[in-house]
N, C-alpha and C positions, 0 to 999 in steps of 0.2 A: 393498746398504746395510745393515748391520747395526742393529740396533734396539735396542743397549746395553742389555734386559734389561725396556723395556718390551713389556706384551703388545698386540695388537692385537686382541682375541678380539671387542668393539664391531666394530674393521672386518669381519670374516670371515662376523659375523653375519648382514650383510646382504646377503652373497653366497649362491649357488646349498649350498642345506646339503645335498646329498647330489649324489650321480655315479652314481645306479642310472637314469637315465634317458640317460646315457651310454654306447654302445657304444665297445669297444676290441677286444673279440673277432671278428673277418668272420665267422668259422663260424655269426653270429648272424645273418646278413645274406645267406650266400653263394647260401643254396636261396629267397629272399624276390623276389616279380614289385611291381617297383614302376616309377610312369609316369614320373618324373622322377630321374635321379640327379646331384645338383651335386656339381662339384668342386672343393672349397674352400671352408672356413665361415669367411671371412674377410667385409670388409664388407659384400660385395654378396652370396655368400651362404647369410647368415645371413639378412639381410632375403629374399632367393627362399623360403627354407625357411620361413621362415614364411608368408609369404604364400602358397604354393602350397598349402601344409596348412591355410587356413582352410575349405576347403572340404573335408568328412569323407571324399568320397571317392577323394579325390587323395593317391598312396600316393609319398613321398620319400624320398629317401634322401639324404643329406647326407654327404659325406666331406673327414674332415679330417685333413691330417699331421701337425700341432702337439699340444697338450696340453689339458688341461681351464684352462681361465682361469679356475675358482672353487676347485680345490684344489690342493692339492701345495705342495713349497716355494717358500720366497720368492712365494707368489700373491700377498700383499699390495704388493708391487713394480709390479703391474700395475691394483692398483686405487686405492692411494692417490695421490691426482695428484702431490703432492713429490714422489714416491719415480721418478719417469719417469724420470729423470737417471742414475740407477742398474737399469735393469730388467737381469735375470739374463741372461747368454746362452742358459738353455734357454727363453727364447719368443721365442728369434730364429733364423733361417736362419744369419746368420754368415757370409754372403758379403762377397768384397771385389771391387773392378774389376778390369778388367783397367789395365794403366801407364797411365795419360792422358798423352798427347802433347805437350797443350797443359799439362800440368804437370809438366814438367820429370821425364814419367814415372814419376808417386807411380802406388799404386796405395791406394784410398780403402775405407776402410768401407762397408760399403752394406744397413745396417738394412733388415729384414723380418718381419714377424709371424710367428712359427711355434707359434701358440696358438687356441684357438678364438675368434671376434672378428678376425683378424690383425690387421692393425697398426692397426685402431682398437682392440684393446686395448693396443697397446706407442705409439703415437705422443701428441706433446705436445700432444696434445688440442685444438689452434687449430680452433675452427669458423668456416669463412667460407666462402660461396658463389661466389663469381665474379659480375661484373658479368651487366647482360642480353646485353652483347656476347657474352659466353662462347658463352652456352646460344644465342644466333640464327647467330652462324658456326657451329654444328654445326651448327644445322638448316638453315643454306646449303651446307657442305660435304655432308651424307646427302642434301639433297633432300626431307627429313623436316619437315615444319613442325611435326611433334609433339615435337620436340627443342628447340623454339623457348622463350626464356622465358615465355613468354603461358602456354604449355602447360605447360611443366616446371614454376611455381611451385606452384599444387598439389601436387604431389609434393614439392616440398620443406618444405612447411608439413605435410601428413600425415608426415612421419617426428617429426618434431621437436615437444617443449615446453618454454619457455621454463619454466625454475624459477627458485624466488628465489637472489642469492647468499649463501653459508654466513652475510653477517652481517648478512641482511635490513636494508640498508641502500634508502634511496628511491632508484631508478633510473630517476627523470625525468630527462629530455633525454641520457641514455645510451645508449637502445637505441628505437626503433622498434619497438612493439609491434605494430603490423600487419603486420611482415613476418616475426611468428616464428610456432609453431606453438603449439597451444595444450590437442592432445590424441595429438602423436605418442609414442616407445616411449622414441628418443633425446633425453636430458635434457641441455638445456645449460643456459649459466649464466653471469651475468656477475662480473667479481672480487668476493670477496668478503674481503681483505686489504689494504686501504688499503696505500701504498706512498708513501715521500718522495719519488719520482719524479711521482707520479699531478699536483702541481698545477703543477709544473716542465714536463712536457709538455704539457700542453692549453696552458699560458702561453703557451708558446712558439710554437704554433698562430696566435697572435693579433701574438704581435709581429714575426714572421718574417712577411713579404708573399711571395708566393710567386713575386715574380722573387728573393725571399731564399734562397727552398728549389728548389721544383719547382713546379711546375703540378701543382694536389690534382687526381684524380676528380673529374667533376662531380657526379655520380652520387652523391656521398661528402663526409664527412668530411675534413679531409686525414689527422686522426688520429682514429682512435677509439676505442672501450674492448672490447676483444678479448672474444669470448663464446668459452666452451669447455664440449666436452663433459664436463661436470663438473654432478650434480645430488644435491645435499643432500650434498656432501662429500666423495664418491667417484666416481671414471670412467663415464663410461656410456659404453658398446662397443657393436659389432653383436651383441657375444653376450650383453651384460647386457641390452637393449634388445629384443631378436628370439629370442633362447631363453633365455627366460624358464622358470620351473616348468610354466607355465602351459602354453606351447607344447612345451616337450620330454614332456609328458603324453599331448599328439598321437598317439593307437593310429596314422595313418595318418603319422607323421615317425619316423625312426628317426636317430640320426646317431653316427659310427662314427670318432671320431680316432684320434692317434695313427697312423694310415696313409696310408700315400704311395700315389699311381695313378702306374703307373709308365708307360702309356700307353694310347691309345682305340683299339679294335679296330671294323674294319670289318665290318659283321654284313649287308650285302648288295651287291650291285655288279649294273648290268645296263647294253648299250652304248646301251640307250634310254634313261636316267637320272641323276642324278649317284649318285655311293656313301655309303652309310649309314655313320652312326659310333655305331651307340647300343648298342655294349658299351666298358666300361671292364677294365682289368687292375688289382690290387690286386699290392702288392710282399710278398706273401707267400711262403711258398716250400712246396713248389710252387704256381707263381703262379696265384690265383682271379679270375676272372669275371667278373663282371655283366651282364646287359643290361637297359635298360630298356625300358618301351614306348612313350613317345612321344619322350623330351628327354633329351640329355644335356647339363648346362650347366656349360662351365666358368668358374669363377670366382676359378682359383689365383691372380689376380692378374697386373702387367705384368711378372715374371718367370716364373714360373709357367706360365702360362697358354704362353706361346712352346715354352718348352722341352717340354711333353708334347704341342702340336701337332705340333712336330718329330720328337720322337722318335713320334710315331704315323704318321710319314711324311708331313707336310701341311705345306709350306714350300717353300724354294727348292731346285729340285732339285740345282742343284750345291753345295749345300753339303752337303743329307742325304747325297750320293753319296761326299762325306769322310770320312763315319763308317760307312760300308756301310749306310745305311737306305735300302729299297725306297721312291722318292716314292709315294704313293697317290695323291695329290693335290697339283699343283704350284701355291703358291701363294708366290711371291716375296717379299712383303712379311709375309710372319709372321720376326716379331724386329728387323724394319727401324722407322724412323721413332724410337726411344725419345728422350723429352724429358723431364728433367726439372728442378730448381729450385736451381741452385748459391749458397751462402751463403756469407759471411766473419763473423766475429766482429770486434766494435771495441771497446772496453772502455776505462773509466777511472778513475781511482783518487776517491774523493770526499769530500769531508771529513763524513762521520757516521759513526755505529759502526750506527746503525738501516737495515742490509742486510741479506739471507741470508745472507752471507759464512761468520757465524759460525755459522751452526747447524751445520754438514759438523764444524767443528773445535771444538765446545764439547761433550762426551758430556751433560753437566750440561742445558743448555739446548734440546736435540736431545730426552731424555728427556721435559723439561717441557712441550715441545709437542707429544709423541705421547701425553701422559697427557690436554692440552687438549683436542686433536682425539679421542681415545676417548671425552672425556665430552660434549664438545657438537661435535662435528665439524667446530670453526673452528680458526680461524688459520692460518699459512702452509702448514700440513702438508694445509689441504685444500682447499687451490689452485694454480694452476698456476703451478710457476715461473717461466715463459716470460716473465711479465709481465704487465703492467694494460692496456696501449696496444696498439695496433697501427696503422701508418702505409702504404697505397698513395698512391703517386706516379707521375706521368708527368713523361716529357721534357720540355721546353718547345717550343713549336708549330713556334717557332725555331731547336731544335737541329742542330747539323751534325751530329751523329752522325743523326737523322732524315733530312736532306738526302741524306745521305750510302748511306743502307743501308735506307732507307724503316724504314715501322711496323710493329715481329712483333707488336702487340697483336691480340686481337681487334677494338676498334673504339675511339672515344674516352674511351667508360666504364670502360676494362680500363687495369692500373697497367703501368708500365715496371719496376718493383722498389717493395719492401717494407724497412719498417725497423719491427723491434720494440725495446720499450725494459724491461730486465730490471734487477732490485733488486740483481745479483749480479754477479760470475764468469760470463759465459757461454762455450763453445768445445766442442767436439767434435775440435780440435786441438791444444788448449794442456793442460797441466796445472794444474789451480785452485793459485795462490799461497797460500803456508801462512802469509799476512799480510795484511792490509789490509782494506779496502773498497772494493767498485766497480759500476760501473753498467755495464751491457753494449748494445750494439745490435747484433742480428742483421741482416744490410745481405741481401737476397737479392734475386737476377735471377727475377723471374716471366714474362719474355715473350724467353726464350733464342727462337735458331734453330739452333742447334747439336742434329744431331738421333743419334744412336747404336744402339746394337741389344744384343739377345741372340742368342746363338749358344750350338748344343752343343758343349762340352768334349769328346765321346764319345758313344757310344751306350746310354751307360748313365746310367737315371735318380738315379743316387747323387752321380753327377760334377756339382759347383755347375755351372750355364749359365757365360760368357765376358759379364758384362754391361761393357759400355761405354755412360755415357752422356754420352761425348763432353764432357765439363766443358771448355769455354773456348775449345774448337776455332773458333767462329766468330769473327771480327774483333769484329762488332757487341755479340759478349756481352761480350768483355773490355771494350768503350768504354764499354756501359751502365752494367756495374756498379763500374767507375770513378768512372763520374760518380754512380752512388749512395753509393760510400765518401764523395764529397766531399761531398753530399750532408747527409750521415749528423756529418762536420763543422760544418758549418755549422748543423747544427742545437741543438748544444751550446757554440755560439761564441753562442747568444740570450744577452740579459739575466739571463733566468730560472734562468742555472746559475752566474751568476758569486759567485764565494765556495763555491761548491757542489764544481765538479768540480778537482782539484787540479793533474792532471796525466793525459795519456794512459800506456795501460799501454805498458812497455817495449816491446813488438814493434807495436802502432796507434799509437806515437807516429808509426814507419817511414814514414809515410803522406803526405809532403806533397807530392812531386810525381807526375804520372803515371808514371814510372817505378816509384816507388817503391810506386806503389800496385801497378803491372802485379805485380812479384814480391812483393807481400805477397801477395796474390790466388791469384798461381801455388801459393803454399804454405802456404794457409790453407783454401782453398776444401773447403768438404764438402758432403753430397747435405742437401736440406731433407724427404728423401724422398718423393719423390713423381714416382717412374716411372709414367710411363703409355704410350702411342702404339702399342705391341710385336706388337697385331693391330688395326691403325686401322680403323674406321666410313669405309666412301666409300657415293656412291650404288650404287642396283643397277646402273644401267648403265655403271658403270665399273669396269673390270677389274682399276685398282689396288686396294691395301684388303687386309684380309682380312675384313670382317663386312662386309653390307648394313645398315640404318636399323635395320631388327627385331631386328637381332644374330644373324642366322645368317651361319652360316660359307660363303663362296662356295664353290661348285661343293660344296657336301657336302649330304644331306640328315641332319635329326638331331640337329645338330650347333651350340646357340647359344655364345657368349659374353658373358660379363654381369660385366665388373669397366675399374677404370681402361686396359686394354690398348685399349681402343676406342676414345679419344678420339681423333680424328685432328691434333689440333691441344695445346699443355699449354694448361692454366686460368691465370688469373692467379689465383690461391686456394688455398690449401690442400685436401688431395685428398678428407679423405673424403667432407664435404658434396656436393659433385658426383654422388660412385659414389654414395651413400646415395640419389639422387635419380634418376639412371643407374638404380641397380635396384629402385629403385619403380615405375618406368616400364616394366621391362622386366618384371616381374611383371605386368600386366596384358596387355601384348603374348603371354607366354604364356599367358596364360587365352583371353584371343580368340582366339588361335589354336587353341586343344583345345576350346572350349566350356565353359569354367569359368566357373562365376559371378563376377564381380568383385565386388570389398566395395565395404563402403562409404567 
C-alpha cells in the first residue's frame, strides 16, 4: 500500500529501534552449547523463547526463516492494523495449494508468516478463544485433563491484556471483563472506530428470533463485538509481545532469523531406546550444525513443522521412500489430518458514502487519516478492517444436514460457522470495484470435516511442501456453509437494513438457490488461515498421532512440538489465541520436565 507521501516515523517509533540484539550471522551461534533450540519464532515460539529464558540459566536459541518484523521496508504494513489488506509478499511464504478437487481444481493462495512473530504479525488480527468444548475435547481426545478448559484458562488470561479502544469509548456490556487478562504481554483491544453498521447489527440480533437466523451459542452472544490484537493503535504480535527490548537483552536468548533449518539430525540411536533428535541443520552452505542439550522444539508451524519432520526422515515411510529419504522414524500421520477454515465473501452495495470504500481510492483522504493516526493514533487507520462484530452460530437442533452427517463441532458451545460484518469491499477473490459503497460479510465453515495433508514436493527443503487442505471435499461442509450463505441473507433481509442496503453485489446477488450457492462457493472459497492438525496430539497409548499430551514426538527422544500442527481436531475460533495458550502451557511442561523454575 503506498503511503502517497505521508510519513509514519510516530508509528516506527514505537517499534523495536534497533536490530543489534538480532542475529542473522550463524557463525554467531555455530560454536555456542545451548539447552534448548526452537524452530520457528512465529507464535508459539516467540512465547517458548521467552519464557524458557526467564530463568538466567537456561541458554536458547531461537531460529527464525523470515525477517525482522520491526525494520526494513514496508515494516509498517505489518504493524499498522489498516494496512493488513495490503502486507508486502516478503513476510509471507507465498505458497499456493495444490488443484482442489472439490473446486473445480482452482489452486488457492495460502497465506503464511515469513517474519518474526509469523502470522500473528501478517494475520487480521481476530482474537477469539474457542468455546470450553474446544479446550475439554482435546483433553478427551490426549487423555490430558490439563488440556481441559478448567486448566487451559489461566494460560489464556496470563498471555493477554485487555487495553482500552484507540477512542476510549465506555465498553460496558461489550466485553466481559473477567474473562480477559489483565497483566499479559499480548494487547488486545476492542473497536475503537465506530461504524454505520455497528447499530444495524446488534438491531438486528434482537429482531431476527433465532428460528429467523440459527440457533446463537449458548455459551455466547449470537453477535458480538470482535476484540483484536490491536493495543494503543498498533498490532501486537508474538514478536511485539514476547521479544520485547527487554527480552531480546536475555545474555542467556540469542535469536538468529533470516534462516531456514533445512532438517533435524539424529545425534544418537541404541536398539534399547528410541533415537535422539537434538541436532538441527542450518541451510548454509556448507551446511552447519547444531546441537542442543536438552530440547529441540519445533514450532515452524502446520506447514512447517511437517515438512522438516519429513524431510529429517520421521513420517510415513512410503512416501519419504518417493523422494529417496532414509525413514528414521516411521511415523504415518506426520502431514496427514490438515483442517482448516474455508470462507466466501458476500457483499452489498449500500446507500451512504460513510464506508472504507473510499479511502483505497481518495489519495487526499487516505493522507488525512495517516496524519490523524500519527498524531493521536485513532481513526480507521488504527483498527481493524475486518469489522466491529463478529457472529458464531449453530445449526438448528433440527437440522437434516445434523440428522444426516451428525455434529463435527466440538460439543454444544462450539459454532457451525461465523459471519463477520465489514464497513467495506471485503474478498480475497474479487477485485475491489473502483465505485461505490458496500458492506461485506465474511460467511466461514468453522467445524469442516474435510481433512487434507502436507506432503514433500522433493527432498529438498527449498521446494514449497504439496499442501492440500481439502477445501469442500466433504458432503457435510458444502451443506453447512450453504446453509450459512443463506444464513448470512436472511440476516440483512432484518428491518434494521431496509432503506440501508440497495442491492447485492453483482456476483452474491448469484446466491439464491442451492445450486447457485454450490458454484459460487466452488469459486469463491479461500483459506481463513488457519491450518492446523499436520502432526495431531493423541494419547500416549495410541499409536496414531504424531505427538503425545507433553508434545513429544512418538517413538523420538528429544524431540517436542509446540505450534497449531497438534491440534488433533480444528477450533471453532480463530487460531492464534489457542497456540498462544498451547504454548503457554507447553512452557511449563518443559520446565518440569528439566527442573526449571516456573514463574509466576
Amino acid at each position: 500500500m503506498l503511503l502517497q507521501g505521508v510519513s509514519l516515523l510516530s508509528v516506527l517509533s514505537l517499534l523495536r529501534p534497533a536490530a543489534a540484539s538480532l542475529l542473522t550471522d550463524h557463525s554467531l551461534v555455530a560454536h555456542k552449547t545451548y539447552d534448548f533450540v526452537i524452530v520457528g519464532g512465529g507464535t508459539a515460539g516467540a512465547v517458548l523463547a521467552n519464557r524458557l529464558t526467564e530463568h538466567p540459566s537456561v541458554q536458547v536459541l531461537l531460529i527464525e526463516a523470515g525477517v525482522n518484523n520491526a525494520q526494513g521496508p514496508k515494516v509498517n504494513e505489518i504493524q499498522v492494523p489498516y494496512f493488513v489488506s495490503s502486507i508486502e509478499p516478503t513476510f509471507d511464504w507465498n505458497y499456493t495449494t495444490i488443484p482442489q478437487s472439490a473446486l473445480s481444481n482452482q489452486t488457492i493462495p495460502y497465506p503464511r508468516g515469513h517474519v518474526l512473530g509469523g502470522s500473528s504479525s501478517t494475520n487480521f488480527m481476530f482474537y477469539t478463544r474457542g468455546s470450553s468444548d474446544e479446550f475439554d475435547r482435546l483433553a478427551r481426545v490426549s487423555g490430558d485433563e490439563g488440556w481441559s478448559w478448567r486448566h487451559i484458562l489461566p494460560y489464556i488470561l496470563k498471555t493477554e491484556t485487555l487495553s482500552l479502544p484507540v477512542d476510549g469509548h465506555n465498553t460496558s456490556g461489550q466485553v466481559n471483563l473477567t474473562m480477559h487478562g489483565k497483566s499479559g504481554p499480548v494487547l488486545t483491544s476492542l473497536p475503537g472506530n465506530a461504524s454505520v453498521l455497528d447499530t444495524r447489527v446488534i438491531a438486528t440480533t434482537s429482531q431476527l428470533s433465532s428460528d429467523g437466523l440459527e440457533e446463537p451459542c449458548p455459551s455466547d452472544l449470537l453477535v458480538g463485538w470482535l476484540q483484536s490484537t490491536i493495543g494503543h493503535g498498533v498490532r501486537s504480535s508474538a514478536a511485539t509481545a514476547f521479544l520485547t527490548d527487554e527480552t531480546l537483552s536475555r545474555k542467556n536468548l540469542d535469536v538468529l532469523i533470516g534462516t531456514r533449518v533445512t532438517r533435524l539430525i539424529r545425534t544418537q540411536h541404541s536398539s534399547y531406546s528410541a533415537p535422539a533428535f537434538l541436532g538441527v541443520e542450518l541451510a548454509q552452505s556448507p551446511r552447519v550444525q547444531l546441537t542442543a542439550r536438552k530440547e529441540v522444539i519445533l514450532s515452524a508451524g502446520s506447514i512447517g513443522t511437517p515438512q522438516i519432520l519429513m524431510l529429517s526422515g520421521i513420517g510415513d515411510r512410503e512416501e519419504l521412500s518417493l523422494h529417496k529419504i532414509a525413514t528414521l522414524v516411521d511415523l504415518p500421520d506426520v502431514g496427514k489430518n490438515m483442517q482448516d477454515h474455508p470462507w466466501v465473501p458476500l457483499q452489498w452495495q449500500v446507500n451512504t458514502n460513510d464506508t472504507l470504500d473510499p479511502i483505497n481510492r481518495n489519495p487526499t483522504l487516505k493522507n488525512e487519516l495517516i496524519a490523524l493516526y500519527n498524531s493521536t493514533k485513532q481513526g480507521p487507520i488504527a483498527n481493524n478492517p475486518g469489522g466491529n462484530q463478529i457472529g458464531w452460530f449453530r445449526l438448528p437442533t433440527d437440522s437434516s444436514i445434523l440428522r444426516k452427517f451428525g455434529d463435527s463441532t466440538a460439543g454444544p458451545l462450539s459454532p457451525h460457522f461465523e459471519l463477520t460484518f465489514g464497513n467495506s469491499f471485503l474478498s480475497f477473490t474479487q477485485p475491489e470495484p473502483e465505485a461505490g459503497n458496500f458492506m461485506s460479510m465474511c460467511v466461514a465453515l468453522v467445524a469442516p470435516t474435510s481433512r487434507g495433508s502436507v506432503k514433500l514436493a522433493s527432498s529438498s527443503a527449498f521446494d514449497a511442501p504439496l499442501i492440500d487442505p481439502a477445501f469442500m471435499r466433504a458432503e457435510s461442509d458444502l451443506a453447512i456453509l450453504t446453509e450459512a450463505v443463506k444464513a448470512a441473507h436472511r440476516f440483512v433481509a432484518a428491518p434494521a437494513w431496509k432503506d440501508f442496503i440497495i442491492a447485492p453485489f453483482s456476483e452474491a446477488a448469484k446466491t439464491t438457490t442451492d445450486a447457485d450457492i454450490h458454484a459460487y462457493i466452488r469459486n469463491m472459497v479461500a483459506t481463513f488461515r488457519h491450518p492446523m492438525g499436520t502432526a495431531a496430539m493423541s494419547s500416549t497409548q495410541d499409536s496414531k498421532g504424531v505427538v503425545n499430551p507433553d508434545l513429544r514426538v512418538k517413538k523420538v527422544k528429544g524431540l517436542r512440538i509446540v505450534d497449531a500442527s497438534v491440534f488433533p481436531h480444528i477450533f471453532g475460533a480463530h487460531l492464534q489465541a489457542p497456540v498462544y495458550a498451547i504454548a503457554e502451557r507447553a512452557a511449563d511442561l518443559i520446565k518440569l520436565d528439566h527442573g526449571i523454575p516456573l514463574s509466576r
